[in-house]
C-alpha distance (Angstrom), angle and dihedral (degrees) to the residues before:
residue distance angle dihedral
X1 . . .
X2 3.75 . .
X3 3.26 104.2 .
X4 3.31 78.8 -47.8
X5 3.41 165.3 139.8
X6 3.97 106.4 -92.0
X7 3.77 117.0 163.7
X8 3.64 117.5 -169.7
X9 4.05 126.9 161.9
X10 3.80 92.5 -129.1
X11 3.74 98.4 52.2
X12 3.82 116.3 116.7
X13 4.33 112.9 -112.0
X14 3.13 125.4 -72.8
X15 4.48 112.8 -62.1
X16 3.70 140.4 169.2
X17 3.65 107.5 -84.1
X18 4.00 126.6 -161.7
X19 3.81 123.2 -144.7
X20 3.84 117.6 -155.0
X21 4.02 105.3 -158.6
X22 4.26 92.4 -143.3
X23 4.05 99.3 -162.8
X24 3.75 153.6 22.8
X25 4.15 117.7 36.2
X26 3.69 96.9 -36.0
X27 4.36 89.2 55.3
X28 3.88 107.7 156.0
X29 4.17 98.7 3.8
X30 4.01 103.7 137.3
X31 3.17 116.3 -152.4
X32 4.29 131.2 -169.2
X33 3.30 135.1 -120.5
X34 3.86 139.6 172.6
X35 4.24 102.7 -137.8
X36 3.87 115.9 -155.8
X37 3.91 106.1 -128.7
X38 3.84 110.8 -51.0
X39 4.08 96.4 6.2
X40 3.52 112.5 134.1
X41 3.87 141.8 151.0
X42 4.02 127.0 -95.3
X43 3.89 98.1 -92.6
X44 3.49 117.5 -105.1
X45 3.69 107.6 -112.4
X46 4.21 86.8 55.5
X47 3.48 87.0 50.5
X48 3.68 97.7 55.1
X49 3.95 89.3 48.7
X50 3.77 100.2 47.9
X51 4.31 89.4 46.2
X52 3.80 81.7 48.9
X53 4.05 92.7 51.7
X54 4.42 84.1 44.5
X55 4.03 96.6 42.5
X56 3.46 98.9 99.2
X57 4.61 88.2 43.6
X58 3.65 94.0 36.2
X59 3.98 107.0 85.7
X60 3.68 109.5 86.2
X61 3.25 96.0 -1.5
X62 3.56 129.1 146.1
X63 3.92 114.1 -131.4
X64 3.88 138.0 179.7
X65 3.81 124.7 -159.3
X66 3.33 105.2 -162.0
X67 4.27 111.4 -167.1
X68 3.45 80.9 25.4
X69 3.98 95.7 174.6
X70 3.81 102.3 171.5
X71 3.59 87.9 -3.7
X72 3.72 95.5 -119.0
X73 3.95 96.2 164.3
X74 3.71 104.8 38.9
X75 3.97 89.8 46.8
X76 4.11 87.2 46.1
X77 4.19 86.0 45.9
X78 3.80 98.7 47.7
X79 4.14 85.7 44.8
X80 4.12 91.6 58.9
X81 3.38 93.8 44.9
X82 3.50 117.0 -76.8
X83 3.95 117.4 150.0
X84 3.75 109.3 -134.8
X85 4.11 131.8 -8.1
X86 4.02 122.3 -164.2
X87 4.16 99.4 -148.9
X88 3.76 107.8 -148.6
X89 3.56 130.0 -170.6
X90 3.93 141.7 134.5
X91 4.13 97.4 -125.4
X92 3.68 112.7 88.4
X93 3.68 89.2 -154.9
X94 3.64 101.0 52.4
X95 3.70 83.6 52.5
X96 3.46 99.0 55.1
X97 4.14 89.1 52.3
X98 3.51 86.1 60.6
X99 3.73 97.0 52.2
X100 3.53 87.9 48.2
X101 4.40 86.5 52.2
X102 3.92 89.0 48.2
X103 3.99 89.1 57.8
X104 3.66 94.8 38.3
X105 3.51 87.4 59.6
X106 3.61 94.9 34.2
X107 3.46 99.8 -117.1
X108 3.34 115.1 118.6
X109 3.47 91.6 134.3
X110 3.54 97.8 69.2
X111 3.79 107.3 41.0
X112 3.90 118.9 60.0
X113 3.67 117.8 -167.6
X114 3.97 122.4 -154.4
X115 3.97 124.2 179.1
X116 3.87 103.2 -131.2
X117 3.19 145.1 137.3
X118 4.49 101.8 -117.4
X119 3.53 100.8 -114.5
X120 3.91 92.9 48.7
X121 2.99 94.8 48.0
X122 3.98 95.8 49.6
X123 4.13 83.2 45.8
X124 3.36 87.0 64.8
X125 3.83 106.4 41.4
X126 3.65 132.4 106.4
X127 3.34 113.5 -177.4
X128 3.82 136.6 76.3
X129 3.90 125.7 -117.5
X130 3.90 127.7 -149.3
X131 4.27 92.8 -150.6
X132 3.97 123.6 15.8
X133 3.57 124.3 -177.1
X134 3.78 122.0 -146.6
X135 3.71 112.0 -171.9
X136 4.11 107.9 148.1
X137 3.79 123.4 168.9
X138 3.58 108.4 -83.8
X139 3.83 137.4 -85.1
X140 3.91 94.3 7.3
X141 3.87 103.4 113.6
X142 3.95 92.1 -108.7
X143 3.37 96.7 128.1
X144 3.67 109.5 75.1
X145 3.33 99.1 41.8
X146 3.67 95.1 62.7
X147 3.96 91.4 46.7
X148 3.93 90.3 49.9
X149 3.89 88.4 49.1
X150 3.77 96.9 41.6
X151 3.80 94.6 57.4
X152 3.66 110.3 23.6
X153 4.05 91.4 56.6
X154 4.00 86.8 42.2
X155 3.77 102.2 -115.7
X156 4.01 93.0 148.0
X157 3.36 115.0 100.8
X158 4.31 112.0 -141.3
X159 3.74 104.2 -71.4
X160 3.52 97.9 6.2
X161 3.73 125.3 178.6
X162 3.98 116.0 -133.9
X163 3.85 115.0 -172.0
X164 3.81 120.7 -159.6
X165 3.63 131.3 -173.4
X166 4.14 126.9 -170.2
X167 3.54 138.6 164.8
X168 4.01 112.0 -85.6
X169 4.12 85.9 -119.1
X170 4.15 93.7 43.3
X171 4.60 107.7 89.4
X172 3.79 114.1 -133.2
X173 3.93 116.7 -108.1
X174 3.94 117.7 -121.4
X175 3.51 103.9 -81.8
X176 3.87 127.3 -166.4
X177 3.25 133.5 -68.4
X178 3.37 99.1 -125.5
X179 3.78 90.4 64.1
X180 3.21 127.9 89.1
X181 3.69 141.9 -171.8
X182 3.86 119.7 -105.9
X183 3.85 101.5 155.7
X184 3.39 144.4 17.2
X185 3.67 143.4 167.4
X186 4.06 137.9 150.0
X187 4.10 114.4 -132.9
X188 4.10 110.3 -171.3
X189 3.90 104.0 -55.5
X190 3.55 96.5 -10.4
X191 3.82 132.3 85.2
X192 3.75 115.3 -171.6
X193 3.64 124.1 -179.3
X194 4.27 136.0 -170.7
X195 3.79 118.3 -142.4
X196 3.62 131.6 -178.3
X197 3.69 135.5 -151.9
X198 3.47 125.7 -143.0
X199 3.93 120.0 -100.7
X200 3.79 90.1 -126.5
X201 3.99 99.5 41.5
X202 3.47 115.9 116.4
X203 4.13 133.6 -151.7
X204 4.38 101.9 -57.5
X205 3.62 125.1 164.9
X206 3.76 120.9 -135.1
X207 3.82 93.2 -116.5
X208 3.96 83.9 64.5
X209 4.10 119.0 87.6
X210 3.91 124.4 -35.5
X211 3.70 115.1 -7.4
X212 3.63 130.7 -160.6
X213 3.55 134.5 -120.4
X214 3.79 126.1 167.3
X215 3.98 119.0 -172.0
């Protein structure tokens, strides 16, 4: 997954994973991390393209990573620049690996972790975010719940970025209007796309007007 949790029958058991952060002021740190069964990191090479897509959004930005597993994208974000990440993910433990990332590279400012499950934790939230990362484990139906929440309680900043990663087999849910698609690409098993929304779009829910769905 993305750093992430990705929970697939034929994955080996659980084992001590590494995460290379691949850009920005933390280039080339590694950092450890015990991954229940399945868990793994966003591999590199998809990394390196979807930071490329965000370079020119990235600085000062603020970003969530929702399933945030080992918290592969928020820790990459905050290292090229981005201003603050909330980390948000189910598992207490992976959680507590990424607090122990934050002070490793001394910034616990920056990264805020919160033990939720995505959509209550997107229920609850009131404020916007400039990039948000949406990488769930595979073929559950998380996806479109998170979208619906995200822009029909207007928690997208103006002409902000929203990343989403599936499995190559799993369909896209309708997704708002407002969105729309600025990058795309398929790596192996997993296809992971970049949308934008507008900087004048306001709050919409995905039952409302044309709705997207790529294959």
């Amino acid at each position: 997954m993305t750093g992430r949790s990705r929970r697939r029958p034929q994955d080996p058991p659980t084992v001590a994973g590494l995460l290379r952060i691949i850009g920005g002021r933390w280039r080339g740190r590694k950092l450890r991390f015990t991954a229940a069964e399945g868990l793994r990191p966003t591999p590199d090479r998809v990394r390196e393209t979807l930071f490329n897509w965000l370079a020119a959004d990235i600085r000062e930005a603020r970003c969530l990573d929702l399933f945030s597993g080992s918290g592969a994208l928020g820790l990459e974000a905050l290292s090229r620049g981005a201003a603050q990440c909330d980390f948000v993910d189910s598992n207490p433990g992976s959680l507590a690996q990424i607090r122990r990332h934050l002070q490793t590279l001394e910034a616990t400012t920056a990264g805020s972790c919160h033990a939720a499950r995505a959509s209550d934790f997107l229920a609850r939230a009131d404020k916007p975010w400039d990039i948000v990362f949406i990488d769930p484990p595979f073929g559950q139906g998380l996806v479109a719940p998170a979208c619906e929440l995200l822009q029909s309680r207007g928690l997208l900043a103006g002409g902000a970025s929203i990343y989403i990663e599936t499995g190559s087999g799993d369909s896209l849910p309708a997704l708002p209007e407002a969105w729309q698609l600025h990058r795309d690409k398929t790596a192996g098993a997993v296809n992971y796309r970049l949308y934008r929304c507008p900087a004048d779009a306001g709050p919409q829910t995905a039952a409302e007007g044309h709705l997207h769905r790529n294959q």
